[in-house]
C-alpha positions in Angstrom: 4.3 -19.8 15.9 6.8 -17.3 15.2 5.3 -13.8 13.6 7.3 -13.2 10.2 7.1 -9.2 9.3 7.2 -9.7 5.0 6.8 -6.2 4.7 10.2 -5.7 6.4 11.8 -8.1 3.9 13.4 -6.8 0.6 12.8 -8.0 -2.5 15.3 -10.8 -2.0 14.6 -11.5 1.2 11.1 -12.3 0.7 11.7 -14.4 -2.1 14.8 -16.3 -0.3 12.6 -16.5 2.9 9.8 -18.0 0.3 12.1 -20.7 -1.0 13.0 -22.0 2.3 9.6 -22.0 3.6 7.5 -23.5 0.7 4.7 -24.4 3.0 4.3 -20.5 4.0 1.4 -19.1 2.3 1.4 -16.1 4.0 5.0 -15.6 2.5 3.7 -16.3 -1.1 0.7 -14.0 -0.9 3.1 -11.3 0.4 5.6 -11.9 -2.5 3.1 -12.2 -5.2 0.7 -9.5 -3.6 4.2 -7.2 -3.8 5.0 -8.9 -7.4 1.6 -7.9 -8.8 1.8 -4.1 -7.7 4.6 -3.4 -9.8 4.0 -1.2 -12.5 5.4 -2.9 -16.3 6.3 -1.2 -19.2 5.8 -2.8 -22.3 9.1 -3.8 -23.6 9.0 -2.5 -27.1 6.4 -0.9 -29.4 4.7 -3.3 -32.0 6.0 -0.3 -34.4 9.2 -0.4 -33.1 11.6 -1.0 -36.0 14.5 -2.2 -33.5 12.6 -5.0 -31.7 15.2 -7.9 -32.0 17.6 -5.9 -29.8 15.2 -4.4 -27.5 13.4 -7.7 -26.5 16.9 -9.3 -26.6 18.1 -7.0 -24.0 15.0 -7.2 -21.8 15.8 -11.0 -22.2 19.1 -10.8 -21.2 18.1 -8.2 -18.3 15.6 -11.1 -16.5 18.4 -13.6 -17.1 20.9 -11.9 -15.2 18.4 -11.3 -12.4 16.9 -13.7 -10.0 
């Protein structure tokens, strides 16, 4: 079997390679391992007196995104 180097892979790579080769665990603990290591702001503060266009843009941000 072929070796596959997922640490080699972008972002997009990884997760193209992934959708081709649904059966490769390997390539799905690699992407989620990498996924999961990511440091994540909070979008807005529960104070935060513009919320609706903050969270609207964060929306709008992970829809434009794969």
């Amino acid at each position: 079997m072929n070796q596959v180097n997922y640490t080699a892979m972008s972002d997009q790579e990884l997760k193209s390679y992934l959708l081709t080769h649904k059966d490769d665990k390997e390539a799905f603990y690699a992407y989620m391992d990498r996924r999961k290591s990511r440091h994540h702001d909070p979008a807005i503060k529960l104070n935060d007196p513009a919320w609706k266009e903050k969270i609207t843009a964060v929306i709008e941000k992970q829809l434009g995104s794969d």
